[in-house]
C-alpha positions in Angstrom: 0.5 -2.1 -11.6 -3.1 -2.2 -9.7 -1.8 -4.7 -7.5 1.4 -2.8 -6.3 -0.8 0.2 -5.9 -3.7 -1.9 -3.7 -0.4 -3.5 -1.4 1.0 0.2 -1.3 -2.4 1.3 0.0 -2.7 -1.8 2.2 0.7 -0.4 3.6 0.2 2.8 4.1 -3.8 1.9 6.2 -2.4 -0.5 8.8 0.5 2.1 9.4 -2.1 4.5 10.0 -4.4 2.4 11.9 -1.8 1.9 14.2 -1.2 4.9 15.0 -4.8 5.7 15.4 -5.0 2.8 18.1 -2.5 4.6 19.8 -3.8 7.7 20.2 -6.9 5.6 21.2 -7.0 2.3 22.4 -10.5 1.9 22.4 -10.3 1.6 18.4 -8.8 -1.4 18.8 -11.9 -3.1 20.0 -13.8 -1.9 17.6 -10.8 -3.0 15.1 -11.2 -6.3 16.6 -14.9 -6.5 15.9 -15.1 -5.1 12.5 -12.3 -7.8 11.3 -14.2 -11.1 12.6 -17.0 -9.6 11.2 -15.8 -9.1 8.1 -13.7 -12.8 7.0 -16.8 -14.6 9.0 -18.8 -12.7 6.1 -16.1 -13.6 3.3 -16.2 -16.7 4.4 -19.6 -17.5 4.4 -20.3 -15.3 0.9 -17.9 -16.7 -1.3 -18.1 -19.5 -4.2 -17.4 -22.6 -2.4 -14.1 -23.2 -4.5 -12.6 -19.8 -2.5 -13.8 -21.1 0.9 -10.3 -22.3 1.8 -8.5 -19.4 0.3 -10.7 -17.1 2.5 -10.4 -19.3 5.8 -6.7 -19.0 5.4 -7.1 -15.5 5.0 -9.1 -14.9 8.0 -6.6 -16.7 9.9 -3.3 -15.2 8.6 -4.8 -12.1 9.8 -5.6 -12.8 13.0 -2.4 -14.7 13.5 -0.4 -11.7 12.4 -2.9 -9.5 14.9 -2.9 -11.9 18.1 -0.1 -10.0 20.0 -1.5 -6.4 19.0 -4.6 -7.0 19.9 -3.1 -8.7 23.5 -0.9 -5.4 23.5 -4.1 -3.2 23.2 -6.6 -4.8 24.9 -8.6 -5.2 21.5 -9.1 -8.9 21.9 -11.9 -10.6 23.8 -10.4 -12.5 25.5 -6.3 -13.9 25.9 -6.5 -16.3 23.9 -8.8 -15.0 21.2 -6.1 -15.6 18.5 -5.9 -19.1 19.1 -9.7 -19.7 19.3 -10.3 -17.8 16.2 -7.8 -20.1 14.4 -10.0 -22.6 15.4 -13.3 -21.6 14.5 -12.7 -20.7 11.2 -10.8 -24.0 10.1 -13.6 -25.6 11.6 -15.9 -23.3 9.1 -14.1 -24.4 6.3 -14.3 -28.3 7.4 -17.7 -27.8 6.9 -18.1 -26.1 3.2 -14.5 -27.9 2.1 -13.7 -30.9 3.9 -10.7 -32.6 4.8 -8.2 -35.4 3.0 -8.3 -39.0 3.7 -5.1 -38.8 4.5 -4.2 -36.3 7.6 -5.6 -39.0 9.9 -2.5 -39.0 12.0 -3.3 -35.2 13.0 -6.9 -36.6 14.1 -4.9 -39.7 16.0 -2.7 -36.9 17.1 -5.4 -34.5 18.8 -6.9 -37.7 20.3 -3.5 -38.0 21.9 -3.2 -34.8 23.9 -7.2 -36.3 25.7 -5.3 -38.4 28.4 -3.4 -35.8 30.1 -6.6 -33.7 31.1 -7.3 -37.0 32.9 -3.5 -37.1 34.0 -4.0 -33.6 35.6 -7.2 -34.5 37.1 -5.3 -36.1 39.6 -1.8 -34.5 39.6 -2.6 -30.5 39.6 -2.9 -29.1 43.1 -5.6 -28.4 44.4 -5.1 -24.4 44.1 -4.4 -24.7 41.0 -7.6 -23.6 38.5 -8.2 -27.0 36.5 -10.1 -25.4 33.4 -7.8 -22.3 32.6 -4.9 -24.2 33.1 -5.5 -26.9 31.0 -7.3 -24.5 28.1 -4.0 -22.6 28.3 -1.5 -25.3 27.8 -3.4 -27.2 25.1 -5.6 -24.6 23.3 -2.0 -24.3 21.1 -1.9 -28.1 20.4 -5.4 -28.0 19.8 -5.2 -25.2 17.6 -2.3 -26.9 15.8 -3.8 -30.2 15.1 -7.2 -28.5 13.9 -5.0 -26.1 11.6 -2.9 -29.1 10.0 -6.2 -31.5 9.7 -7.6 -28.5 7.4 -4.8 -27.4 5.3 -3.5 -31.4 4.7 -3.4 -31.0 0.6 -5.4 -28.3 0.4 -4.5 -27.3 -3.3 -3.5 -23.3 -3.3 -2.0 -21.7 -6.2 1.8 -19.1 -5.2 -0.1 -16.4 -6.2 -2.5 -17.3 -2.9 0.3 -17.9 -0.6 1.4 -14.7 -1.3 -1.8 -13.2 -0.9 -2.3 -15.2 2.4 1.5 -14.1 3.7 0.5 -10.4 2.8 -2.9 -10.7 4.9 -0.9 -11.9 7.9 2.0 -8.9 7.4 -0.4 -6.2 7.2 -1.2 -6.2 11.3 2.5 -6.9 12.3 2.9 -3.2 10.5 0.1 -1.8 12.3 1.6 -3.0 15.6 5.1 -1.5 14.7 3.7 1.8 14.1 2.3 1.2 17.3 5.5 0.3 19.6 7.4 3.1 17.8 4.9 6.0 19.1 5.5 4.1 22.7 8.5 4.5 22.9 10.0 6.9 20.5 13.2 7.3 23.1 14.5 3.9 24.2 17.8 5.2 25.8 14.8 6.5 28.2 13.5 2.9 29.7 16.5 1.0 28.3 19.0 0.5 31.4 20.6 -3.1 31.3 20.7 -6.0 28.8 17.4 -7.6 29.6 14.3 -8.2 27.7 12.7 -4.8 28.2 8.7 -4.6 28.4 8.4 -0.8 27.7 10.8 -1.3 25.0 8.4 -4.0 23.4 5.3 -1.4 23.5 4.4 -2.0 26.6 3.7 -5.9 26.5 6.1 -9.2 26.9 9.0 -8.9 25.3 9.3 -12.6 24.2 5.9 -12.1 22.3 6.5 -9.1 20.7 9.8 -10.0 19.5 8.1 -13.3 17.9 5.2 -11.3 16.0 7.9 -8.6 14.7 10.4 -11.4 13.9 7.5 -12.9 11.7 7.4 -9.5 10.4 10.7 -9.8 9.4 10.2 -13.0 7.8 7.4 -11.9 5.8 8.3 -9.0 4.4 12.1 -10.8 3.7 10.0 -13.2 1.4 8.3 -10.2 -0.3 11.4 -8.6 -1.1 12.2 -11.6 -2.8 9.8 -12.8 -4.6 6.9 -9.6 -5.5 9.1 -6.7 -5.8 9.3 -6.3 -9.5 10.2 -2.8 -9.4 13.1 -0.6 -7.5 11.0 1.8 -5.8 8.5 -1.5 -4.6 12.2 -3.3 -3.4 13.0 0.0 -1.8 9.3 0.4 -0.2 10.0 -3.3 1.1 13.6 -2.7 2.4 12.4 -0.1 4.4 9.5 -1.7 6.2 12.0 -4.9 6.7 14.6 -2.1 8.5 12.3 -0.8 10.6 10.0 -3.6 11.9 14.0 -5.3 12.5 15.3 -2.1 14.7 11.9 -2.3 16.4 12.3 -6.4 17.1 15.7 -6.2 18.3 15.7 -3.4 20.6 12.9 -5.2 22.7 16.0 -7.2 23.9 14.1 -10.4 23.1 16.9 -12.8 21.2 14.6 -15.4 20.5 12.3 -14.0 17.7 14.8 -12.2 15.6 18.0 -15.2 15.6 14.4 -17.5 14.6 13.7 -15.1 11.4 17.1 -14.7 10.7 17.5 -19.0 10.6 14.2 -18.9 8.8 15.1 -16.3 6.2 17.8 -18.2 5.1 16.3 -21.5 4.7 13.7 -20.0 2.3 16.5 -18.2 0.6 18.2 -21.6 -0.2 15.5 -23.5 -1.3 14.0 -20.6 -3.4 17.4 -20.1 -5.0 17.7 -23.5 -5.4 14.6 -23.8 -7.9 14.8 -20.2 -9.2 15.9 -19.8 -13.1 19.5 -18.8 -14.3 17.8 -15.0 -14.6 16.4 -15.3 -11.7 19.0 -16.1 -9.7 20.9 -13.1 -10.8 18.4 -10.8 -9.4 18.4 -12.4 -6.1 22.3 -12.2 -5.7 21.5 -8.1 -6.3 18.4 -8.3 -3.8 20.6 -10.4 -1.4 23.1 -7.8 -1.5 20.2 -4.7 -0.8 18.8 -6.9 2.0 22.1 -7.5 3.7 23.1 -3.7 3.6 19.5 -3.1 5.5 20.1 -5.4 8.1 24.0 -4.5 8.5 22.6 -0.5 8.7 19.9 -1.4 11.5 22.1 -3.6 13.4 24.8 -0.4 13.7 21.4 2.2 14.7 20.1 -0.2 17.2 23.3 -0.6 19.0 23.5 3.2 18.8 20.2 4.0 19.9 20.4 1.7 23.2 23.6 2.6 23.8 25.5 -0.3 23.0 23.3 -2.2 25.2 21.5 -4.3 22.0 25.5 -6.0 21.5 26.1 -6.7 24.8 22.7 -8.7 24.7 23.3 -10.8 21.7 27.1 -11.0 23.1 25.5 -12.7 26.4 26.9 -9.8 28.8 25.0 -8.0 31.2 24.5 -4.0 30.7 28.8 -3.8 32.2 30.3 -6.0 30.1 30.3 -9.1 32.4 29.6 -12.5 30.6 26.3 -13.8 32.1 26.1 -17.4 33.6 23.5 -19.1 31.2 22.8 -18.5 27.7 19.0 -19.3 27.5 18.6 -17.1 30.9 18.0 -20.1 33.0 15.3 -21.8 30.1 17.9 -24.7 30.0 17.0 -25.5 33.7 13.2 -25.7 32.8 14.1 -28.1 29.9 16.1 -30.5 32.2 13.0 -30.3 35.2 10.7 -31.5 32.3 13.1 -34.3 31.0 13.1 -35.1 34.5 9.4 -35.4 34.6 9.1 -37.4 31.8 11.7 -40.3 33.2 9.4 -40.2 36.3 6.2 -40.7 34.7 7.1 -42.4 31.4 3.8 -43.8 30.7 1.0 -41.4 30.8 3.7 -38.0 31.6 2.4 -36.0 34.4 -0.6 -34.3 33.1 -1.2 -31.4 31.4 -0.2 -27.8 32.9 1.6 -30.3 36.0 5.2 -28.8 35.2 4.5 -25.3 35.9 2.3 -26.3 38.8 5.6 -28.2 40.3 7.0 -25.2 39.8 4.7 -22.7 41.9 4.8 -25.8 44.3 8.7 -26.1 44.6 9.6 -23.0 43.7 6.7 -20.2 44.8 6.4 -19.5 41.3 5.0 -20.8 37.9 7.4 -19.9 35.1 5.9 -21.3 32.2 8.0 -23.9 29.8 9.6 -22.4 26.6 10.0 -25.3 25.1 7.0 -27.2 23.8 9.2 -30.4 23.0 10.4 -30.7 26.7 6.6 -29.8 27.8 5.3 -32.7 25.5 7.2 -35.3 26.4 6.7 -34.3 30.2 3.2 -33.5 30.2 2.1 -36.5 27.9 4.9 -39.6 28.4 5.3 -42.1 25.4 1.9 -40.4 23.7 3.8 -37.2 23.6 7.0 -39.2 22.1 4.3 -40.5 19.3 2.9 -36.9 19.2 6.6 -35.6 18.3 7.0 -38.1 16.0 3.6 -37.3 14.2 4.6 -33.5 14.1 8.2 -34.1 12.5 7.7 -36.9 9.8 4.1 -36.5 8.4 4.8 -33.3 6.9 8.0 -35.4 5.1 5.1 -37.1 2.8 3.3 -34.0 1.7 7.1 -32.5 0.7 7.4 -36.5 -1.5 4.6 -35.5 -3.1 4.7 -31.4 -3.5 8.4 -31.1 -4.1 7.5 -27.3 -5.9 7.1 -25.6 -2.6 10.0 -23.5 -1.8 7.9 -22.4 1.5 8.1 -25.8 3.1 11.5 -25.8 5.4 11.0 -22.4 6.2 7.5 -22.6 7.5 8.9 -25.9 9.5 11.6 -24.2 10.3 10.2 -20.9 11.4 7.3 -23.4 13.7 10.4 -25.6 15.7 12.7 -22.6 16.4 9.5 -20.3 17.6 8.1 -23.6 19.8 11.7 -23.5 21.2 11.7 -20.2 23.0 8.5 -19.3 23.6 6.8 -23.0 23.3 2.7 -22.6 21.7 1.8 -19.3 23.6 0.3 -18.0 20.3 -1.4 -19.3 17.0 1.5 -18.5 15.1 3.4 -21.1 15.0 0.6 -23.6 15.1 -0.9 -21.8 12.0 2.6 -21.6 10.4 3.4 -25.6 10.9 0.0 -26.1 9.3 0.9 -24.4 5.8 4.0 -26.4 5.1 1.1 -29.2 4.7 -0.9 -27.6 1.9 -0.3 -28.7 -1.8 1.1 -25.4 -3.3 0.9 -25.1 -7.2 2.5 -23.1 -9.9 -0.4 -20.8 -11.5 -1.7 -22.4 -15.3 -0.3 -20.1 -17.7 -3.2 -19.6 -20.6 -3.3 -20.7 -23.6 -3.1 -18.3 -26.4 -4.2 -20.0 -30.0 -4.0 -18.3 -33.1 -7.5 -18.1 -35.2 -7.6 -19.9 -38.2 -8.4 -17.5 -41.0 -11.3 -19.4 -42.9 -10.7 -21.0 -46.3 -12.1 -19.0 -49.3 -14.3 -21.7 -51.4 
């Protein structure tokens, strides 16, 4: 019972925090502040045998934050989601460690090195050497150091919960925070593309990812900590409106990657659930479909119809648009084509978007972190793919009890797919599927012996 009430009231303050930050956006850097501040002191304060559980903490938090505080300005700096991400797995290195046997994560950082060198030579000579390059591989970096850590970390499913919950409480904050912006979207909605204003006043693409892993997270509590009716209604609700919010910014990408995601947990977590349990899910199944059925009919009323000609691939009159990916397919090909060019070493890092601006005028940056890879790095960035899709394979030999593992893999290739490594989150998300999560030891309760009259 304390616990529902402590996640009701961890509800109930991000909802209102957001809406404090709208009001006044200069909270946010305080809000920014006061939550470094606060893991680097849990971090640094607890027993060593909670040092990983509070790292991951820290960084759940922050990963679930990066695109509000990018929305508010709260942030130090652009890529302070990444950076943190990186600091504090580097923190917990030092108290906890790191397995034997995540070398190729270590081979696989060492890896990404040549194509700085690459680009030395390759990027023009506009071009700004050191933010380009930190921008393209600060994800990969981020990734790498984030997988090194968790490799077989032991946590406990009462921890991963925890962890999931500490990276949903910001996404709530940051819906409260796009509903005050635009509490009319009929207003600044007038065709079928992704809309910034709608998205609360940032990049669509972004938001739609943080409020699709919103969706995600909040799908698995439904699932698997609502014990009670009013906590699955409580759960349904904040899953409907963080959903209405995600697909009205006319962003695709995040919500069809939650959806996918959603139901690979559901399989696998139905799959090693009890007879009992199962029964329950069917009825929470049922509940969840109903919310996403009823928010799917609002958001199509509320834009006017304009949500269904989007997922329909129709512009805003009913005409069938020319390319389904809105013209990402054509950045996938230029980077195949870079890679059969320069097989060997690829063409340095941050050297397809600089083609780009050369050819084109303008840099679009690459969706697609496989087609980037394999462009950027040549045959190390084949290895590099190969690294990232069959190591994780072992840890799931070995830790067949974790029902998280294809949907955290899942949720990392279809988010690097439309919207390649812009944020921690799918760098931090990859890296969980590789920790060594444990059913909690139930105790032992042994009857006294009475002693033995003489």
């Amino acid at each position: 019972m304390k616990t529902n009430i402590t996640y009701i009231s961890a509800v109930g303050f991000h909802l209102i925090l957001g809406i404090l930050i709208y009001l006044n956006e200069s909270i946010a850097k305080a809000y920014f502040f006061i939550a470094v501040f606060y893991f680097l002191y849990r971090i640094i304060t607890v027993a060593d045998n909670k040092k990983t559980y509070e790292v991951l903490k820290a960084c759940a938090y922050f990963v679930g934050a990066e695109v509000f505080f990018r929305t508010t300005g709260g942030a130090i700096s652009y890529e302070a989601g990444k950076y943190l991400v990186i600091v504090f797995v580097l923190i917990g290195m030092f108290y906890s460690g790191l397995s034997g046997k995540g070398y190729p994560y270590f081979i696989y950082l060492m890896f990404l090195i040549p194509s700085i060198f690459v680009a030395s030579t390759t990027l023009s000579f506009d071009a700004n050497f050191r933010t380009n390059i930190a921008f393209v591989l600060s994800g990969p970096v981020c990734l790498g150091l984030a997988a090194l850590f968790c490799y077989d970390k032991r946590i406990s499913h009462k921890q991963m919960s925890q962890i999931l919950l500490f990276m949903l409480l910001p996404i709530i904050a940051h819906t409260a925070y796009v509903y005050l912006y635009t509490p009319n979207l009929k207003e600044v909605l007038s065709s079928t593309a992704s809309n910034r204003a709608a998205s609360g006043g940032w990049g669509a693409n972004q938001v739609s990812a943080a409020l699709g892993l919103g969706m995600f997270l909040i799908a698995i509590r439904l699932f698997t900590k609502s014990p009670s009716l009013p906590l699955k209604l409580l759960n349904v609700g904040v899953l409907g409106l963080i959903t209405f919010r995600a697909i009205t910014t006319m962003s695709r990408g995040g919500v069809i990657a939650a959806i996918m995601t959603i139901i690979v947990f559901l399989f696998y977590y139905y799959r090693q659930s009890r007879s009992k349990k199962r029964n329950e899910l069917i009825a929470i199944f049922g509940l969840f479909c109903i919310s996403l059925v009823m928010t799917w009919f609002v958001s199509v009323n509320q834009t006017g119809g304009l949500v269904g000609l989007r997922y329909e691939n129709k512009d805003h009159l009913g005409r069938e648009k020319e390319s389904l990916t809105t013209g990402r397919e054509q950045l996938f090909k230029s980077e195949l084509e870079g890679f059969i060019e320069s097989p060997f070493f690829g063409i340095g890092s941050s050297r397809a978007k600089d083609q780009r601006i050369e050819e084109e005028g303008q840099g679009v940056t690459s969706h697609s972190e496989f087609s980037r890879t394999l462009a950027e790095h040549g045959l190390l960035g084949v290895m590099i793919l190969l690294i990232l899709i069959f190591k994780p394979l072992e840890v799931r030999s070995r830790n067949k009890g974790n029902y998280y593992f294809y949907a955290f893999l899942a949720f990392w290739f279809l988010t690097i797919n439309h919207m390649s490594m812009r944020l921690a989150m799918p760098a931090f998300i990859y890296a969980l599927a590789l920790l060594n999560v444990t059913h909690e030891k139930r105790p032992l309760h042994r009857k006294q012996l009475k002693a033995t009259e003489r």
